[in-house]
C-alpha positions as a printed Julia matrix, in Angstrom:
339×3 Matrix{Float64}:
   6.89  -19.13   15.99
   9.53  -20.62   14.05
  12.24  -17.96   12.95
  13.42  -20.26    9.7
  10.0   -20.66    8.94
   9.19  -17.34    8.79
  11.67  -16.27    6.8
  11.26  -19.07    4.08
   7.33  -18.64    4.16
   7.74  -14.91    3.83
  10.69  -14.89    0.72
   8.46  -16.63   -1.17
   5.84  -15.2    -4.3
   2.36  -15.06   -3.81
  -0.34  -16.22   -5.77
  -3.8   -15.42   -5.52
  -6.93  -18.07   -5.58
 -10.2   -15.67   -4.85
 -13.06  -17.35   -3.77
 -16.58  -17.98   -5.69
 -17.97  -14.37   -6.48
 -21.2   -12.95   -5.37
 -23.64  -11.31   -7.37
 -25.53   -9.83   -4.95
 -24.15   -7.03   -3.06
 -22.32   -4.6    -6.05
 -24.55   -2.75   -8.63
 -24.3    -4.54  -11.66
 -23.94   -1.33  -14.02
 -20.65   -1.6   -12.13
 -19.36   -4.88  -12.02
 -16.34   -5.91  -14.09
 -16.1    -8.89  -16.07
 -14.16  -11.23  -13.9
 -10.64  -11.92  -14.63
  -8.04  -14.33  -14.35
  -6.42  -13.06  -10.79
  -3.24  -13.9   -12.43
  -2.94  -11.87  -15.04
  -5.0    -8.75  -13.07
  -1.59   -7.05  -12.49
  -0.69   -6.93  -16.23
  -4.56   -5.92  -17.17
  -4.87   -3.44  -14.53
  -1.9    -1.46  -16.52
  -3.5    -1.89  -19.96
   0.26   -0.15  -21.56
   2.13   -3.21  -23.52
   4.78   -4.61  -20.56
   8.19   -4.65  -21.95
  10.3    -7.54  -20.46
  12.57   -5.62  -18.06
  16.46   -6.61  -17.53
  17.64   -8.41  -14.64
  18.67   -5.84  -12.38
  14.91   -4.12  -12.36
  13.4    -6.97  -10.91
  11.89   -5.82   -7.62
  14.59   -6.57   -5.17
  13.26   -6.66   -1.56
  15.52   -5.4     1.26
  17.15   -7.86    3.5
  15.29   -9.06    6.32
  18.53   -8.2     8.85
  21.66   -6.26    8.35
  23.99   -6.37   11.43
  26.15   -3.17   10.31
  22.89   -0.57    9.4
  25.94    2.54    8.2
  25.69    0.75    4.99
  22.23    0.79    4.83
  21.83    4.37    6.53
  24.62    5.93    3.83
  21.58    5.64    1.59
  18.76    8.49    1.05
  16.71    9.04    4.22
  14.23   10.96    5.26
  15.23   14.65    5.94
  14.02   14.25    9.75
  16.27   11.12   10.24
  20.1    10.9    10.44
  22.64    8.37   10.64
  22.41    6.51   13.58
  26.07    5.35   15.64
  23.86    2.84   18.4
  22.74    0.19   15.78
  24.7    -2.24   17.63
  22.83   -2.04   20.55
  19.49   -1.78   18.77
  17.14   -5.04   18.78
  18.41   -7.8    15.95
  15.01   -7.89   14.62
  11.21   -7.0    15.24
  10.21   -9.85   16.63
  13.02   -9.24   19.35
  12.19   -5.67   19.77
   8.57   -6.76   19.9
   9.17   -9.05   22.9
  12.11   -7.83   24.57
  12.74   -4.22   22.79
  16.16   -2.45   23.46
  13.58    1.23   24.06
   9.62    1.64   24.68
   9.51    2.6    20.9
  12.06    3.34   17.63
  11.7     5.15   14.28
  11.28    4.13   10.95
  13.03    5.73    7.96
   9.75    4.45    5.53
   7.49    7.52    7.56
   7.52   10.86    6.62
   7.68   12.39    9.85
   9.6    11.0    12.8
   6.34    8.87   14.18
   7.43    6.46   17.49
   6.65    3.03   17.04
   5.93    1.37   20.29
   5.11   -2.12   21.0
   1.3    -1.83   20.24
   2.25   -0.62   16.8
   4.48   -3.75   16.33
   2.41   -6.36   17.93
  -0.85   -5.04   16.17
   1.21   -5.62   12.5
   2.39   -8.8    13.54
  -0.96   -9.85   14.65
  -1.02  -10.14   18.29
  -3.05   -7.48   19.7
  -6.14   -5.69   18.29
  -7.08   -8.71   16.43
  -4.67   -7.56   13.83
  -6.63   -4.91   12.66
  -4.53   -2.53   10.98
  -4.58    0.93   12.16
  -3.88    4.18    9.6
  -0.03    4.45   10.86
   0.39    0.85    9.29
  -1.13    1.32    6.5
   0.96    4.77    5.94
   4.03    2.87    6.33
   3.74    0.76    3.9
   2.74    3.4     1.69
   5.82    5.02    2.4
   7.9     1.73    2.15
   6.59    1.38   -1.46
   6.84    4.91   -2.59
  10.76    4.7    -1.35
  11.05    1.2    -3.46
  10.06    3.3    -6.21
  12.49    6.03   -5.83
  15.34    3.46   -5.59
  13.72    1.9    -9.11
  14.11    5.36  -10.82
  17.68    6.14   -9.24
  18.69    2.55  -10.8
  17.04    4.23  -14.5
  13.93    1.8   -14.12
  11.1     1.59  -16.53
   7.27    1.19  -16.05
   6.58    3.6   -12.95
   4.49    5.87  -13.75
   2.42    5.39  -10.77
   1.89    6.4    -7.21
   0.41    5.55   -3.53
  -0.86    7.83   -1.69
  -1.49    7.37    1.96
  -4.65    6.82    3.94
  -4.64   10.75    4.95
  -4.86   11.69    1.2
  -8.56   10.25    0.81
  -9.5    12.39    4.34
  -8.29   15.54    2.6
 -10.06   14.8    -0.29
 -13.44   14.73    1.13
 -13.18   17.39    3.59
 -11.66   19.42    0.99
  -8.85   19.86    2.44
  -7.44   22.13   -0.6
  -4.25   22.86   -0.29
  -3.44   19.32    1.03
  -4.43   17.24   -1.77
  -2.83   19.22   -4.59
   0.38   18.95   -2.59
   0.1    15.31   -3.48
  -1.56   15.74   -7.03
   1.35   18.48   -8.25
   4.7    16.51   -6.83
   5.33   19.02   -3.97
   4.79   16.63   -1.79
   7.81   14.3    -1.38
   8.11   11.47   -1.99
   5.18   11.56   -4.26
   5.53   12.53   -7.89
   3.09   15.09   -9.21
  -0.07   13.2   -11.66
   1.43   14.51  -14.72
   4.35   12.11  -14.16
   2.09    8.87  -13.8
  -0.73    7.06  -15.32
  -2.26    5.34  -12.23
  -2.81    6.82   -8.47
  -3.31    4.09   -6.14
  -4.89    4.92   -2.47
  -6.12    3.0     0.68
  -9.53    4.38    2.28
 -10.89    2.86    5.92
 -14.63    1.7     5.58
 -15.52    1.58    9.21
 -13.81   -0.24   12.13
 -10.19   -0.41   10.75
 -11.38   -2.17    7.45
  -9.43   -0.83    4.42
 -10.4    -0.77    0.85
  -8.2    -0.24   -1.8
  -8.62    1.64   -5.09
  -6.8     2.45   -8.23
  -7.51    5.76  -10.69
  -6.44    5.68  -14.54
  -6.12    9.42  -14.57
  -5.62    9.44  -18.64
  -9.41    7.76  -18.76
 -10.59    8.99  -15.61
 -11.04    5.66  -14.27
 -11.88    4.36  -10.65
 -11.4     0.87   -9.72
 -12.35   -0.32   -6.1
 -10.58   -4.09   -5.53
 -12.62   -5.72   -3.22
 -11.67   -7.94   -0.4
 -14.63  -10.0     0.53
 -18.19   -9.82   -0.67
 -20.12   -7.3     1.22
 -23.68   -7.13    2.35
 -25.98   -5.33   -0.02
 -26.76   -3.51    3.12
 -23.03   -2.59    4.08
 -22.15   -1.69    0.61
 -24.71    0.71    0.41
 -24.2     1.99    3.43
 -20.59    2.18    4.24
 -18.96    1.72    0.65
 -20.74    3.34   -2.31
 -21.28    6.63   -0.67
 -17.29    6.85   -0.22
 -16.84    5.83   -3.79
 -19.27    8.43   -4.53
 -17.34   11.51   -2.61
 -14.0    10.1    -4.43
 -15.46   10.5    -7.97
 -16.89   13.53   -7.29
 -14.28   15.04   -4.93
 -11.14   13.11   -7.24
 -12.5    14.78  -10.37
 -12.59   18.46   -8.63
  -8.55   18.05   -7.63
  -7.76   17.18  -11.52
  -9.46   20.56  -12.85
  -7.61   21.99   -9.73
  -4.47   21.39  -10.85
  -5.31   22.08  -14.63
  -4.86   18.04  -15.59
  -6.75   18.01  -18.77
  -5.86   21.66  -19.94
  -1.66   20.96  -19.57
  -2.0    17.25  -20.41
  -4.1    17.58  -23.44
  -6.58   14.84  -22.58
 -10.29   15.56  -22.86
 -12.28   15.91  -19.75
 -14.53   13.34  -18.51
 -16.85   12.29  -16.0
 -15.41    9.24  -13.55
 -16.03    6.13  -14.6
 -16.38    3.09  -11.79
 -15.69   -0.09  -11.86
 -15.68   -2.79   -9.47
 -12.76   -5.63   -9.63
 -13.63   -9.38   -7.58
 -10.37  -11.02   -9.04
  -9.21  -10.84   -5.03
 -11.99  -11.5    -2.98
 -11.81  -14.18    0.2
 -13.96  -15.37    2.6
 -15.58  -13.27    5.54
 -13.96  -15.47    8.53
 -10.65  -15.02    6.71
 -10.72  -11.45    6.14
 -11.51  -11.22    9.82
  -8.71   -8.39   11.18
  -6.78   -9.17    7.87
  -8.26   -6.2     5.52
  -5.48   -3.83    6.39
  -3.08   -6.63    4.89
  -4.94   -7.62    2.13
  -4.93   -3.91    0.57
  -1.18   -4.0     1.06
  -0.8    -7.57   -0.51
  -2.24   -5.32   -3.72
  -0.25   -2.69   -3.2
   2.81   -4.18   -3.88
   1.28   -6.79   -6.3
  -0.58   -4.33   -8.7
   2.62   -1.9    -9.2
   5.97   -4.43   -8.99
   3.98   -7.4   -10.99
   5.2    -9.81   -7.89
   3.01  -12.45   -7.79
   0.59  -13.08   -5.24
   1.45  -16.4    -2.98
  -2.0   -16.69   -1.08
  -2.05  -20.24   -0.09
  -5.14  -22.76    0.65
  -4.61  -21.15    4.29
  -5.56  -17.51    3.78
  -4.89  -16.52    7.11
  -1.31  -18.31    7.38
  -0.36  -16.21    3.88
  -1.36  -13.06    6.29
   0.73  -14.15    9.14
   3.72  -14.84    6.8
   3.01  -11.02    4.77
   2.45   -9.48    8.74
   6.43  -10.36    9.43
   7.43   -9.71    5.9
   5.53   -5.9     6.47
   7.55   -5.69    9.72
  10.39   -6.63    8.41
  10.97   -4.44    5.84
   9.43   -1.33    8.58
  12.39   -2.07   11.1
  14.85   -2.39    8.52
  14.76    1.39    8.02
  15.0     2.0    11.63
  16.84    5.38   12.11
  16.96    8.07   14.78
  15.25   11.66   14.55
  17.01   14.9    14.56
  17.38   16.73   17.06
  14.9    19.51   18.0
């Protein structure tokens, strides 16, 4: 794989081009009027969108810094510290991927100190396991976003009132898992703010077999929106999908009185309304071991407004967004505490 390719393919914006829609497979009483995939980020966040000055911009992090102190002097997790062996770590991922400078390394993006060995790498680059994303990827780029957003606020930035949780949050939920959920709903939880400080709760749920789904709730409305990623069976949605929307609405609306959301924020209560939004959907044979990816496409699409670059080759815009994903995971590479 070309290394200047790469990185040109990956700085660039994407833009999305869904395929034809079925109407088939989703309850109708559900379905959302289709809309341009464009303009899904803006109408996902119904709030008028000021224009923002220069320096809010979402600025990525670079791909590569040969001197990490002056990234490390920067906020990091409390179980990391500064490292004084980045000059003997791996350039990149692809390097520590092939020829890795220790079996595994630590990412600063995680909230504990979780080793990342070569299977993690080569399964998010899309070399082994077909590329199926597993829940540690998924979580990382969770955590990734969440400390984007941090770095946002600490530069006074507008417009982010929202959140991602991670993959775990939507087990908790429905195994009612108490104590675990409201430590994400009431800001206790770092580095997630508590639901009275944002308007939309984003969260990533497996279907079966490492295929992720993700969804969006307007808590002012009470709103649940599930973005699909392909156009499911009417057998597989009712089998594997709309129960787990189901247990969210029901389970989703039980955390909110939990935590007292409609008595301290003033807004009436109500039921949870569903929709479904096709603005994203692709083929079958191209989602093939690229759902992980796809939900984390949206991720970072539906809360920065950066455009989605999805070419006519669906599957090369994965391989380019795989190494960007990477990319922005070894960046934060850091060492654990001690003990």
């Amino acid at each position: 794989m070309d290394n200047h390719r790469n990185k040109q393919t990956v700085n660039d914006e994407y833009n999305s081009q869904p395929v034809q829609k079925a109407s088939t497979w989703v309850f109708q009483k559900w379905r959302r009027t289709t809309k341009n995939a464009s303009s899904s980020a803006s109408s996902a966040h119904e709030q008028p969108q000021e224009e923002q000055p220069q320096e809010e911009q979402p600025q990525e992090e670079p791909e590569y810094t040969h001197n990490r102190r002056s990234v490390h002097r920067q906020r990091v997790r409390k179980w990391a510290i500064l490292d004084d062996e980045s000059d003997n770590w791996s350039t990149n991922v692809e390097q520590f991927y092939l020829d890795g400078d220790a079996p595994f390394c630590y990412s600063g993006v995680f909230n504990t100190p979780l080793p990342l060995d070569r299977s993690f790498w080569g399964t998010l680059l899309g070399y082994t396991s077909n590329g199926y994303l597993r829940n540690e990827h998924i979580q990382g780029w969770v955590g990734r976003m969440m400390n984007w957003r941090q770095r946002q606020l600490q530069k006074v930035a507008t417009n982010m009132r929202w959140s991602i949780l991670p993959p775990q949050f939507y087990d908790y939920l429905v195994d009612s898992c108490t104590k675990n959920t409201v430590s994400f709903a009431n800001g206790k939880s770092s580095p997630f703010p508590s639901f009275f400080d944002v308007d939309y709760v984003y969260f990533p749920f497996c279907v079966e077999n490492n295929e992720w789904l993700l969804v969006q709730v307007e808590l002012r409305n009470v709103n649940l929106v599930m973005f699909c990623s392909e156009c499911f069976s009417s057998e597989k949605y009712r089998r594997a999908v709309h129960p787990k929307l189901m247990q969210i609405s029901v389970y989703f609306c039980a955390l909110l009185v939990n935590i007292k959301y409609f008595k301290k924020s003033g807004y009436p209560p109500k039921l949870m309304s569903l929709e479904v939004n096709e603005d994203y959907v692709q083929t079958h044979a191209d989602m093939y071991g690229n759902q992980g990816v796809h939900a984390c496409m949206l991720m970072e699409h539906l809360v920065t407004g950066k455009p989605l670059n999805i070419s006519n080759n669906f599957r090369e815009s994965c391989i380019a967004y795989r190494r960007f994903m990477a990319d922005q995971m070894y960046f934060w590479r850091c060492l654990p505490r001690p003990g």
